[in-house]
C-alpha positions as CSV (number, residue, x, y, z in Angstrom):
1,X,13.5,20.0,38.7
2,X,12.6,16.9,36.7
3,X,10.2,19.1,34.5
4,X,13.3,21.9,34.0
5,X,15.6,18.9,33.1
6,X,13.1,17.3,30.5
7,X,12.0,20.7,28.8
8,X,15.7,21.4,28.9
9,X,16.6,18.4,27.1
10,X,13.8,18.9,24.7
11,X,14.8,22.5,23.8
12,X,18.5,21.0,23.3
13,X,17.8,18.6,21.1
14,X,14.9,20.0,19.4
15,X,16.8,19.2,16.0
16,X,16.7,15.3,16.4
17,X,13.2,15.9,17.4
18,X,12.1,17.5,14.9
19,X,13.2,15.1,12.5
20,X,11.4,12.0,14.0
21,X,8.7,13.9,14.8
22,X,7.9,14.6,11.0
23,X,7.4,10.9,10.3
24,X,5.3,10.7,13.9
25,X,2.7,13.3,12.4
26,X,2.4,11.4,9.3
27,X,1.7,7.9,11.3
28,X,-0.6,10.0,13.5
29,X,-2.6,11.5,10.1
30,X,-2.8,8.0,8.5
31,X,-3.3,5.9,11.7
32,X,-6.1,9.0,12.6
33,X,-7.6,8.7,8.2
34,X,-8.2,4.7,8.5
35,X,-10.0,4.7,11.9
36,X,-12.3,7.3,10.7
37,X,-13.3,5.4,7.5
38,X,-13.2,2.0,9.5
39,X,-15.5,2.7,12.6
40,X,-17.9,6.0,11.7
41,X,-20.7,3.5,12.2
42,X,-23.3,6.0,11.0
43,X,-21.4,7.1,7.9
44,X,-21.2,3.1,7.2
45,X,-24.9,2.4,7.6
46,X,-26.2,5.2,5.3
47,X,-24.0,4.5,2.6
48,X,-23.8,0.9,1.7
49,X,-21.3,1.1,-0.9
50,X,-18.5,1.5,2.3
51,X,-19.9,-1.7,3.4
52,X,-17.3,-3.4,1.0
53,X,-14.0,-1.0,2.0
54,X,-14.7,-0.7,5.9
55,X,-12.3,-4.0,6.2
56,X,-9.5,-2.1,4.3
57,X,-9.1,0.6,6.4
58,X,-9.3,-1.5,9.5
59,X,-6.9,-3.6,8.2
60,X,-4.7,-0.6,7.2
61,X,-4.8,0.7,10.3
62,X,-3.1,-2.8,12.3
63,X,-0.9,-3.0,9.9
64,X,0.2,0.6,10.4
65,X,0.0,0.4,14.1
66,X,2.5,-3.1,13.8
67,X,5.0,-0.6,11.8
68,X,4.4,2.4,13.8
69,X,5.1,0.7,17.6
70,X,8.3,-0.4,15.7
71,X,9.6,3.1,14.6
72,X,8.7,4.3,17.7
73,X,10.5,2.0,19.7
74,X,13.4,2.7,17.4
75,X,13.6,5.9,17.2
76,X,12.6,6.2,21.3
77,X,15.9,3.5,21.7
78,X,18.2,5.7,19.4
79,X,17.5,9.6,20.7
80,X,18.2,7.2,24.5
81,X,21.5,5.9,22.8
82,X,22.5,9.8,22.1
83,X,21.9,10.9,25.5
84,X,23.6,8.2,27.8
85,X,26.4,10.9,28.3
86,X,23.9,12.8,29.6
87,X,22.2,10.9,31.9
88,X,25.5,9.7,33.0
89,X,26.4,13.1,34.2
90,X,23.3,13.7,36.1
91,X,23.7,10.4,37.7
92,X,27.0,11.9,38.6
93,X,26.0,14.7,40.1
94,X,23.7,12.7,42.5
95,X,20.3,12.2,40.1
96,X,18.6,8.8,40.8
97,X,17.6,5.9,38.4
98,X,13.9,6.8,38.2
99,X,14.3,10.5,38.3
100,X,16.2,10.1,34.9
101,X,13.5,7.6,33.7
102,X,11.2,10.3,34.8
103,X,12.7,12.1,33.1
104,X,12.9,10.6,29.6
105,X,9.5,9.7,30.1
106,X,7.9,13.5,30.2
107,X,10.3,14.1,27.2
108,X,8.8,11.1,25.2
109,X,4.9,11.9,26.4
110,X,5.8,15.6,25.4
111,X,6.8,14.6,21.9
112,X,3.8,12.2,21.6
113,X,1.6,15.0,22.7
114,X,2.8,17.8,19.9
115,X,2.8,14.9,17.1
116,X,-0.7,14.0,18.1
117,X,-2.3,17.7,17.8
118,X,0.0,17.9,14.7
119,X,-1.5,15.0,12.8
120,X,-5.1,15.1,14.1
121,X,-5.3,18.9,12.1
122,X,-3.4,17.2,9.0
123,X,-5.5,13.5,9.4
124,X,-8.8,15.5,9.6
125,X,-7.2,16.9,6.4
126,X,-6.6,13.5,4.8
127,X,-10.2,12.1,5.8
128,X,-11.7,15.0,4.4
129,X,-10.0,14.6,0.7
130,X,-10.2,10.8,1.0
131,X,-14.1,11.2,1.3
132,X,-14.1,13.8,-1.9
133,X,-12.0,11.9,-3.8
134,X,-13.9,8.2,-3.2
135,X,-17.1,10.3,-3.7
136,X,-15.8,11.7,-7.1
137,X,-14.7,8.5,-7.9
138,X,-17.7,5.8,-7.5
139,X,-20.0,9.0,-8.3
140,X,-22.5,8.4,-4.9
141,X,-23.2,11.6,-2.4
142,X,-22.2,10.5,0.8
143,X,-23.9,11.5,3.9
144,X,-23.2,11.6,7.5
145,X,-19.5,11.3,7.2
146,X,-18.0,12.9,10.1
147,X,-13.9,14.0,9.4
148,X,-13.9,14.9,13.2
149,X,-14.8,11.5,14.7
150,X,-14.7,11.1,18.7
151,X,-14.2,7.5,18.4
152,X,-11.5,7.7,15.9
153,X,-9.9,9.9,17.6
154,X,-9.8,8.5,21.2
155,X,-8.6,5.3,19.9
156,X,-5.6,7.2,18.2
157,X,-4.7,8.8,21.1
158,X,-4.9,5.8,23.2
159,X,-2.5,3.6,20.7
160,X,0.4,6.6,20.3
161,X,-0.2,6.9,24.2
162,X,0.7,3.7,25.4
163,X,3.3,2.7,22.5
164,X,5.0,5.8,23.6
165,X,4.8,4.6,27.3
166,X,5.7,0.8,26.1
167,X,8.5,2.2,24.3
168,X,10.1,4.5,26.7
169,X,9.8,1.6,29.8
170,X,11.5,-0.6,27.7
171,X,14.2,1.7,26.9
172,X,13.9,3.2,30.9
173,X,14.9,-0.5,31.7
174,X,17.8,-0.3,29.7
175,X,18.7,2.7,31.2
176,X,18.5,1.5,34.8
177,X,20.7,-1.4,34.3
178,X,23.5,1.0,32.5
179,X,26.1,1.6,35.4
180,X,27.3,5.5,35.6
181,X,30.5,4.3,33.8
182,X,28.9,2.7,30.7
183,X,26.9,6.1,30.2
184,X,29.6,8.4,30.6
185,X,31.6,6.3,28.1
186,X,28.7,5.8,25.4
187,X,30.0,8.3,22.9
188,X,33.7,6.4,22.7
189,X,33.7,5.1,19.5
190,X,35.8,2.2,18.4
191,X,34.7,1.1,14.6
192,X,37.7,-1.1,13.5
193,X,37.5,-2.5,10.0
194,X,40.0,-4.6,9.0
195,X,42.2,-4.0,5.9
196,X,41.9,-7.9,4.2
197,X,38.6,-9.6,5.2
198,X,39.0,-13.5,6.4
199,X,37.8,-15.9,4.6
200,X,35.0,-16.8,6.1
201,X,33.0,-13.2,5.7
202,X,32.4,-14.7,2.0
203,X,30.3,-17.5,3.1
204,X,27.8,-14.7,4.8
205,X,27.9,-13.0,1.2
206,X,27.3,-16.7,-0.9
207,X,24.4,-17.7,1.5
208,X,22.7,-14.0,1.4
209,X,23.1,-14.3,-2.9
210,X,21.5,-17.5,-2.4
211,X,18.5,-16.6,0.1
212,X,17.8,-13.5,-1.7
213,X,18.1,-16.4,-5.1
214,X,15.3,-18.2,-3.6
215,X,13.0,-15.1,-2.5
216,X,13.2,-13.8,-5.9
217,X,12.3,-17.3,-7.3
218,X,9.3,-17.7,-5.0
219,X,8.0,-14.2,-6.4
220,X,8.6,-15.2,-9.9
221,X,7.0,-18.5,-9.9
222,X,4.4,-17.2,-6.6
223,X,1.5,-18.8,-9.2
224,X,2.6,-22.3,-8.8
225,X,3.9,-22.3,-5.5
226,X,1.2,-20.3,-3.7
227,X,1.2,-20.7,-0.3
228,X,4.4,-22.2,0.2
229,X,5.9,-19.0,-2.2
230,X,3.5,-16.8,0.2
231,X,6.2,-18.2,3.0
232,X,9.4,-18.2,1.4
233,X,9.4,-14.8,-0.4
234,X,8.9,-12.5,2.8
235,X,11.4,-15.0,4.7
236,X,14.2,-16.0,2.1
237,X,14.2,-12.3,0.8
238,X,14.7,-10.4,4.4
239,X,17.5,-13.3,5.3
240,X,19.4,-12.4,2.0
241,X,19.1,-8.6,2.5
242,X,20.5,-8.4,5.9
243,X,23.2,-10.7,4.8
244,X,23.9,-8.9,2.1
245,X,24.1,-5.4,3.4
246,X,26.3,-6.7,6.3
247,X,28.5,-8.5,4.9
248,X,28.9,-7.4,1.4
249,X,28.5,-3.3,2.1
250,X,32.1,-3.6,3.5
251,X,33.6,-5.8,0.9
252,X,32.4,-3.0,-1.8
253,X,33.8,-0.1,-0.1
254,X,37.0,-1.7,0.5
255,X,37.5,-2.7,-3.2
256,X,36.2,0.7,-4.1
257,X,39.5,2.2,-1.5
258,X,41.8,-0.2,-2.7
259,X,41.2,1.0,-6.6
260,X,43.6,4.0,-6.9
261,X,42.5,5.9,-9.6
262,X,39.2,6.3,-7.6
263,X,40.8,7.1,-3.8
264,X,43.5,9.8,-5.2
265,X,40.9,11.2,-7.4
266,X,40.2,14.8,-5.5
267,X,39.4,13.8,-1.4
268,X,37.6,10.6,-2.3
269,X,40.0,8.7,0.3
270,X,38.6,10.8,2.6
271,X,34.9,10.2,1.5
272,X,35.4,6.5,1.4
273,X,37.4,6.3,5.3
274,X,34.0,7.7,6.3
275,X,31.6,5.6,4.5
276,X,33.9,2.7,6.3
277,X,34.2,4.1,9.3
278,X,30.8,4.6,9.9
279,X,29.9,1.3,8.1
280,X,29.5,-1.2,11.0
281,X,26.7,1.7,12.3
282,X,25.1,1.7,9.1
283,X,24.6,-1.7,7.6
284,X,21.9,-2.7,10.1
285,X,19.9,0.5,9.6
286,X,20.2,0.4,5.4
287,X,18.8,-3.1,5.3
288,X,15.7,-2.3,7.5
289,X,15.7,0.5,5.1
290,X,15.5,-1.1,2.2
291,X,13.2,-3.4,3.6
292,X,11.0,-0.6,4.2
293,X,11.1,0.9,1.0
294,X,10.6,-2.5,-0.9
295,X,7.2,-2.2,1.5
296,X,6.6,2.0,1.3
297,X,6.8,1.4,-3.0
298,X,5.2,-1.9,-3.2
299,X,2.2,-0.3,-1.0
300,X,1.6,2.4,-3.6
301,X,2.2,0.3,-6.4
302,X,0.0,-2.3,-5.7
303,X,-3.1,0.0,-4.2
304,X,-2.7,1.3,-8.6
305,X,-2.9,-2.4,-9.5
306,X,-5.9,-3.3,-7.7
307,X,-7.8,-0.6,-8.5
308,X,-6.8,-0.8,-12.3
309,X,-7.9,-4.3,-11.9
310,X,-11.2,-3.8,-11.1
311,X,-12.2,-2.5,-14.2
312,X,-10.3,-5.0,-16.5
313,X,-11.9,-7.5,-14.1
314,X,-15.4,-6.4,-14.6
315,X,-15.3,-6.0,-17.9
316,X,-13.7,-10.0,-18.7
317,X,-16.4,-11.2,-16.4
318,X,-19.5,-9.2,-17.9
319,X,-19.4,-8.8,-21.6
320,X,-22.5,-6.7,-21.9
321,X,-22.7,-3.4,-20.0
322,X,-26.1,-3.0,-19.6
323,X,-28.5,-5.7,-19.3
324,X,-32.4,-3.8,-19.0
325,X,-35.5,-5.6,-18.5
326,X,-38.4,-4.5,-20.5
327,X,-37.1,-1.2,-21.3
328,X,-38.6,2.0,-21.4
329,X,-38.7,5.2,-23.3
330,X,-36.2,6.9,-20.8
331,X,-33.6,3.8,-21.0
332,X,-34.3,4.1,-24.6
333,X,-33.1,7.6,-24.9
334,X,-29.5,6.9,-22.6
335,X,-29.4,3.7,-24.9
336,X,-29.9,6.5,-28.2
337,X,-27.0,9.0,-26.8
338,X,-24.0,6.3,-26.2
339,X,-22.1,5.0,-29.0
340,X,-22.7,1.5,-28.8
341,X,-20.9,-1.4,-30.1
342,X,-23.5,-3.6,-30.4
343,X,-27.4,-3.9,-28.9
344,X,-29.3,-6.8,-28.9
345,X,-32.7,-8.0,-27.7
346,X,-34.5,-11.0,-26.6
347,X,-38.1,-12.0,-25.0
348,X,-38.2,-14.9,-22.4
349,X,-41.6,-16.2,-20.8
350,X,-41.4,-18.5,-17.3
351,X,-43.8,-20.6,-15.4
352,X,-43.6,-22.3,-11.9
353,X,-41.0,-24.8,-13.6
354,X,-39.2,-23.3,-16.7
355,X,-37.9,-20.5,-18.8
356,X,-38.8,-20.2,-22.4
357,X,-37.1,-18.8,-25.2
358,X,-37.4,-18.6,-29.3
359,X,-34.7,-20.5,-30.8
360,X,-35.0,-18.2,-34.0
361,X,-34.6,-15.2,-31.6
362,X,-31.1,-16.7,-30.1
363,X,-30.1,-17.9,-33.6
364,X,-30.6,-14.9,-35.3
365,X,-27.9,-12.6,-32.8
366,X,-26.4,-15.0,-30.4
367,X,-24.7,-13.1,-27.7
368,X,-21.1,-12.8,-26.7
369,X,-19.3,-15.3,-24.5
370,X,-16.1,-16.5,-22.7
371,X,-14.9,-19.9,-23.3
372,X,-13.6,-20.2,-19.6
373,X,-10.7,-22.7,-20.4
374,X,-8.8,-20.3,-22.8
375,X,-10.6,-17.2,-22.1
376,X,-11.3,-16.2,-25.3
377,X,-14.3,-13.8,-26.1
378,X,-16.9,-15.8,-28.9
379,X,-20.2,-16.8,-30.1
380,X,-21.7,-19.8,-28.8
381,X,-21.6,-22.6,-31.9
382,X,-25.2,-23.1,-33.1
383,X,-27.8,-25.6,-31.4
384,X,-27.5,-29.0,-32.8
385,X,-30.8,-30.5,-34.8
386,X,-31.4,-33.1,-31.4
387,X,-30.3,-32.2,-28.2
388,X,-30.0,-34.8,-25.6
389,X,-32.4,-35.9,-22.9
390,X,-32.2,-36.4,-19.4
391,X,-34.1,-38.4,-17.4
392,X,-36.8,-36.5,-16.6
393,X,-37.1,-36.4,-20.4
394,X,-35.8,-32.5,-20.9
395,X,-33.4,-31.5,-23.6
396,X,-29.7,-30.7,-21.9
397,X,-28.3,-27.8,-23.5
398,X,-24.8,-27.0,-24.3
399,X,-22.5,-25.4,-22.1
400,X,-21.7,-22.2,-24.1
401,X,-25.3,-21.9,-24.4
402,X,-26.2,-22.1,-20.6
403,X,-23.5,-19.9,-20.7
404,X,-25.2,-17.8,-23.0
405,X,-28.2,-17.7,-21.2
406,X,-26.6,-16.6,-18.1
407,X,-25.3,-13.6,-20.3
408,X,-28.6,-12.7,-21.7
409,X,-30.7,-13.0,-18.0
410,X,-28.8,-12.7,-15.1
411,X,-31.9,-12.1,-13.1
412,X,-33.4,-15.2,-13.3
413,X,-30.4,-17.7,-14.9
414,X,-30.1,-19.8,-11.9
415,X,-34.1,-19.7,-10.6
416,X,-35.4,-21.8,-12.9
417,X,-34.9,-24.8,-16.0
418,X,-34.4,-23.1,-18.9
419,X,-35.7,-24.5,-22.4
420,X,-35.2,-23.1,-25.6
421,X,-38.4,-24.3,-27.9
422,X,-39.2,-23.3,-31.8
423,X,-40.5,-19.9,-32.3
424,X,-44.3,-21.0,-32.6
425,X,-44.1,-22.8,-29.4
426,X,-43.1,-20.1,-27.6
427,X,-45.8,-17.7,-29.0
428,X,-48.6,-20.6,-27.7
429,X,-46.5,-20.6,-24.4
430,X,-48.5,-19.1,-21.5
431,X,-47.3,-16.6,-19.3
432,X,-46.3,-12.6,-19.1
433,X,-43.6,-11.9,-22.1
434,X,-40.5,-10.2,-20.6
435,X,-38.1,-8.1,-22.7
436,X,-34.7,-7.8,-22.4
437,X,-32.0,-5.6,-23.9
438,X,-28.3,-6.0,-23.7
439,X,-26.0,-3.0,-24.9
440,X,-22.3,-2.4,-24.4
441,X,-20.0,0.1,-25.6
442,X,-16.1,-0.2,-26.3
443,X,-15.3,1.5,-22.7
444,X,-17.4,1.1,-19.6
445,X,-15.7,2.9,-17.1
446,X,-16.1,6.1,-19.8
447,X,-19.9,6.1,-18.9
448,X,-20.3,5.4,-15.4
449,X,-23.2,8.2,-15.0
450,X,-24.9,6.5,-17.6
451,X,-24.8,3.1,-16.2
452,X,-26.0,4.5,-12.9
453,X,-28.8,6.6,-14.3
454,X,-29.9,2.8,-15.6
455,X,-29.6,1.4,-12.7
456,X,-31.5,3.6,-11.1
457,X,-34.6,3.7,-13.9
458,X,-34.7,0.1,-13.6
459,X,-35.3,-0.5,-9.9
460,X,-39.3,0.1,-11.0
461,X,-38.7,-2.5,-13.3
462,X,-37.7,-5.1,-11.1
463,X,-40.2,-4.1,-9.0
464,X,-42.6,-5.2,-11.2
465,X,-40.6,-8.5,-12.3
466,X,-41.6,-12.1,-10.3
467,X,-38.5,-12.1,-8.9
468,X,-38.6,-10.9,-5.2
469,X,-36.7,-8.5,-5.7
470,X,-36.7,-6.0,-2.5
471,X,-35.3,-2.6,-3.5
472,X,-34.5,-1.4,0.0
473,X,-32.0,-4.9,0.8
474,X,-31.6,-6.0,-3.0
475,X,-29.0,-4.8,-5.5
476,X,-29.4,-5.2,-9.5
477,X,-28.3,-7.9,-10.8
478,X,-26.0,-5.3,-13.0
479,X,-22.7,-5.1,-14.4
480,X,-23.0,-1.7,-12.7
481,X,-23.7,-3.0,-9.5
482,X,-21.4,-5.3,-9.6
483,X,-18.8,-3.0,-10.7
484,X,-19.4,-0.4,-8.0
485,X,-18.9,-3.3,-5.2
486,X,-15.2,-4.0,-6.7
487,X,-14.7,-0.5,-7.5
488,X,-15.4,0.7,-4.2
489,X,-13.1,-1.7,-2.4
490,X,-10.2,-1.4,-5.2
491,X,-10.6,2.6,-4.0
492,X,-10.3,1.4,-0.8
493,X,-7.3,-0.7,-1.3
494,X,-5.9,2.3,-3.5
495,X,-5.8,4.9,-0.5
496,X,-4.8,2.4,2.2
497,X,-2.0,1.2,0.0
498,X,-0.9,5.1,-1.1
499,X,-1.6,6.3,3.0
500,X,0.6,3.4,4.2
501,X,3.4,3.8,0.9
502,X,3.7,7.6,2.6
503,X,3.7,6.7,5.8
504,X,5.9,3.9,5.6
505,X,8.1,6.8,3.2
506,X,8.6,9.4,6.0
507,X,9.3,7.0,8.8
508,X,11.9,5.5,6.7
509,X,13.4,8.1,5.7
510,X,13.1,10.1,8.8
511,X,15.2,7.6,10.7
512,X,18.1,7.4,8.1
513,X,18.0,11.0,7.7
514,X,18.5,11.4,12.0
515,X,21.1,8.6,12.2
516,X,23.3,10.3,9.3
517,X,22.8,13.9,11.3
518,X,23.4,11.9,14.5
519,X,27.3,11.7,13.6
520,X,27.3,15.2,13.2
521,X,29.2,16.2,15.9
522,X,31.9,13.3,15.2
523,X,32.4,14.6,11.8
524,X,33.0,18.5,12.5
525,X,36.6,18.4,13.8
526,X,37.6,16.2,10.6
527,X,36.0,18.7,7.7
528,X,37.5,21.7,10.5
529,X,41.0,19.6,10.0
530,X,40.7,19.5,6.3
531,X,39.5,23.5,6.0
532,X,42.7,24.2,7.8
533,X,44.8,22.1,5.2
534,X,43.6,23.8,2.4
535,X,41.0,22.1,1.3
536,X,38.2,24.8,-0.5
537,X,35.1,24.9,0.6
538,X,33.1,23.4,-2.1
539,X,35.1,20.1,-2.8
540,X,34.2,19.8,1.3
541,X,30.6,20.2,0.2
542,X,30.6,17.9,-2.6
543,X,32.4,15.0,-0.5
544,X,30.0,15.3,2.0
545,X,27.1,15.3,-1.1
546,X,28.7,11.4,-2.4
547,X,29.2,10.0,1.1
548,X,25.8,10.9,1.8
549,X,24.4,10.1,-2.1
550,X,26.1,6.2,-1.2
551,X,24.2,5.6,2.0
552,X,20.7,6.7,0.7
553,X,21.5,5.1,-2.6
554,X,22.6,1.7,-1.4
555,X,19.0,1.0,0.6
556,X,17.2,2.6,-2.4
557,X,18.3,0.1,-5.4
558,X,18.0,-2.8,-3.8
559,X,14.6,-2.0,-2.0
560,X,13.1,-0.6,-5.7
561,X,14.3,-4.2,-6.9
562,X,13.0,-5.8,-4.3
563,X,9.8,-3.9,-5.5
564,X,10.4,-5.0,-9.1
565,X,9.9,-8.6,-8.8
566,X,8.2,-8.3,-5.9
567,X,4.8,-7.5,-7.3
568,X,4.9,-10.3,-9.1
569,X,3.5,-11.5,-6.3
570,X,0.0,-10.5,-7.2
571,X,0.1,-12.1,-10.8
572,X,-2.4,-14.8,-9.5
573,X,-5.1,-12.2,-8.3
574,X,-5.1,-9.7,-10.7
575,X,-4.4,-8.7,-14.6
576,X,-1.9,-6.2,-14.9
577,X,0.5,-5.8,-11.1
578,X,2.9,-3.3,-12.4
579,X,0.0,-0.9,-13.8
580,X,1.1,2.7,-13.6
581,X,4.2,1.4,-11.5
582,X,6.7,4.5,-13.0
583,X,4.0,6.5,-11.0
584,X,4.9,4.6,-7.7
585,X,8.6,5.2,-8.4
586,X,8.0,8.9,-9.2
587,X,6.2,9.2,-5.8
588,X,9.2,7.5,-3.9
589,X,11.8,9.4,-5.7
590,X,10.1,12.6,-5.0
591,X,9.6,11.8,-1.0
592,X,13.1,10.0,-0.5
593,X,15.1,13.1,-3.0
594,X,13.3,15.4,-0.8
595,X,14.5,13.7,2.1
596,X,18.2,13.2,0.5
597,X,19.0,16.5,-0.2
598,X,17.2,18.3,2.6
599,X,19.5,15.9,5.1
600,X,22.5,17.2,3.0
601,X,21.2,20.7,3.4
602,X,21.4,20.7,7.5
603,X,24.8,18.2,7.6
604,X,26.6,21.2,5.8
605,X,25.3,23.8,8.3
606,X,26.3,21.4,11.0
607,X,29.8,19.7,10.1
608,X,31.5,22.4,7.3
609,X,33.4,25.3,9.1
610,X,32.1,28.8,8.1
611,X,34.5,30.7,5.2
């Protein structure tokens, strides 16, 4: 009997299912795509370049999980909520307390169990184009990555299974303490808004401007203040939202009712008695959403940033994009078939003690620098006629050319004193005379293969250099090299922010999507009431359009301003935070319009009365 009841309810209620269980596949996929990249241990080992982003996707997947037990446990608390009436009546008819927990629990499990076969086919999916895509991207063949990983997948099932079970016994509890009158009662509604608000309801609105003042200011100024802005904008900006939505929400609508030329314009009284009707309900739900959306956008937005950064990054912090050590005739030919903006070339010979170079050689094509206090691309000023002396009795050189010599050897800038001497000393220096080239070209990322192909010719160089240089645990001391580290975790950072933007997306709007079609069966006898008035059919449809248009759009604008000064956030850690951020809102638009009218599409069918 308690499996007939739970199947029962599941098959009765298979529409507010099926709209949470959308946004439970998606979690499922996403939770399922991190834990793949983050613990296939043999995928990690034989490619080191996932070295750098195995962190991201662990880290994507807690914060996930942290979101996911929440919209669980809300969702789980609001399809309870629905059903009190229910469980009231079997109580009634002589069901016990932990029958009906029983119950709810096989119903919950059931659910969990669908969205978990669900999303393992579509996270599979995901792993598998994540893998292509970061392969395409970074230009490495990766081997021994797995998109059907046991591990992965035993530790998803294990997380959906017991949030599901610490969900429901939370709710269950609930349940249990609920006396038989309580549940039968639960659908009485009683939402009383008052006509003139007290006077007091505007201090809630002043202290929400004011918090959501100070969270904006934290964001704007977050490069001064740091870690104390790191505190206040989350804090302040969350205070002043749910202020905001529940105190000013009402104010607006009842300003909007009290304007005639709006409310005897068509049915709009109508339209508006709903929104306020419904309000108390709602304002709770819209700030979490906005909240959520401020998160879902700023997610996708800021994976774009970082991984735009990366390159702008590299390419302010090494000026040159090739730096090759005694050269070739195979470098020579990639060198021949780029357009380069400028090529240059040095000699350098070293003992136990120092480096040597030709002064003539340097002064004759100095290389290009960064002055580090204003940041400003230049050439260093030439060497003065006497250079001071330390006490050891060497010459100390200026700082834009150690600088400069840094630029021109990376390999071997830091292992040894270097010493630039007159053109005839150095030819009477002892020692092997290593070459060194530096090219670069007007856009780096636009010949990746080439870089790589130079990488790769020069490992037989190094091999040869006095430099230790161990090509099974080293890297290159290259601006490729370098490059393919940041890359490789921007990409990282790109997909965990664009997996957790969607998945944050779909749970977000799953939920307000299922509490507006929860009121359904509320609303059918007041659009039947207005159909037997006279009302046509399609001003019914288009009221139920705006009253549905206000509740998604209220969450929406204040969560995509939220987003606007909210990635200001990341001004102190990267160039450009709002990179390609029309492309974020383009995403969000697309998901949450989907969402919008496909919710208006199913509240027609439900609440307007057949011609």
């Amino acid at each position: 009997m308690i499996w007939k009841l739970a199947l029962n309810g599941l098959q009765r209620n298979r529409r507010d299912y099926l709209i949470l269980f959308t946004g439970m596949i998606i979690s499922v996929a996403v939770f399922y795509m991190f834990l793949t990249m983050a613990l296939n241990k043999e995928f990690i080992t034989q490619n080191s370049v996932i070295n750098h982003i195995q962190l991201v996707f662990a880290v994507g997947a807690a914060l996930l999980s942290i979101i996911t037990f929440f919209y669980l446990f809300y969702t789980n608390s609001f399809l309870l909520s629905l059903r009190k009436k229910e469980f009231g009546l079997y109580e009634l008819i002589g069901a016990k307390k932990h029958q009906l927990k029983r119950v709810f629990l096989i119903e919950t499990l059931t659910l969990t169990a669908f969205a978990l076969a669900a999303g393992f086919v579509l996270g599979i999916a995901f792993s598998r184009m994540v893998s292509v895509l970061l392969m395409n991207q970074l230009n490495v063949e990766f081997t021994e990555f797995k998109a059907v990983y046991l591990s992965a997948v035993f530790w998803t099932v294990a997380y959906f299974l017991l949030a599901s079970l610490v969900a429901s016994a939370i709710n269950s509890a609930k349940l249990a303490k609920a006396s038989i009158i309580n549940l039968l009662q639960a659908a009485v509604q009683n939402d009383f808004i008052p006509e003139k608000p007290k006077k007091a309801a505007w201090l809630p609105i002043l202290l929400g401007f004011a918090f959501l003042s100070i969270g904006y200011a934290s964001l704007f100024f977050m490069e001064i203040l740091r870690f104390v802005g790191l505190f206040a904008a989350p804090v302040m900006t969350t205070l002043g939202t749910y202020l905001l939505f529940c105190s000013l929400l009402p104010v607006i609508i009842r300003k909007w009712k009290s304007r005639n030329r709006a409310n005897l314009k068509g049915i709009n009284a109508f339209t508006l008695s709903q929104l306020s009707f419904r309000l108390n309900d709602l304002k709770w739900v819209l700030a979490t959403i906005a909240m959520l959306i401020a998160l879902s956008a700023g997610a996708i937005a800021g994976g774009f940033a970082f991984k735009n950064n990366a390159v702008t990054f590299i390419d302010e912090e090494r000026l040159y994009d090739a730096t090759l050590y005694n050269p070739g005739t195979a470098e020579e030919e990639i060198l021949k078939s780029l357009p380069l903006a400028e090529e240059l070339s040095y000699h350098f010979k070293m003992n136990d003690q120092f480096i040597y170079y030709a002064e003539e050689e340097l002064l004759a094509a100095p290389p290009l620098i960064v002055d580090w206090i204003d940041y400003q691309q230049k050439r260093p000023t030439p060497l003065p006629e006497k250079l001071e002396i330390d006490e050891a009795g060497y010459s100390i050189l200026p700082d834009e050319w150690m600088t400069a010599l840094e630029t021109i050897n990376p390999a071997f800038a830091t292992t040894r004193t270097a010493r630039i001497v007159p053109l005839e000393t150095f030819e009477k220096t002892g020692g092997e005379e290593i070459s060194i080239v530096l090219a670069r070209t007007d856009k780096f990322q636009n010949y990746v293969p080439e870089w790589q192909e130079l990488d790769r010719l020069q490992l037989s160089a190094f091999e040869q250099l006095p430099v230790g240089f161990d090509p099974a645990v080293d890297e290159l001391p290259s601006k490729y090299a370098q490059f393919k580290r940041q890359y490789a975790f921007a990409s990282g950072t790109f997909f965990m922010g664009f997996f957790l933007g969607l998945a944050f997306l779909t749970m977000l709007a799953s939920i307000l999507m299922f509490k507006i079609l929860s009121g359904a069966g509320n609303d059918i006898r007041r659009y039947d009431s207005l159909r037997k008035l006279g009302v046509c059919q399609e001003r019914l449809s288009a009221s139920l359009s705006k009253e549905i248009l206000i509740v998604f759009l209220f969450p929406a604008v204040l969560g995509l301003l939220h987003v606007l000064v909210g990635m200001r956030i990341f001004t102190f850690v990267m160039n450009d935070p709002y990179y390609r951020l029309w492309v974020s809102l383009l995403i969000f638009l697309a998901i949450y319009g989907g969402y919008y009218f496909f919710t208006v599409y199913l509240y027609r069918k439900l609440v307007l009365p057949k011609a």
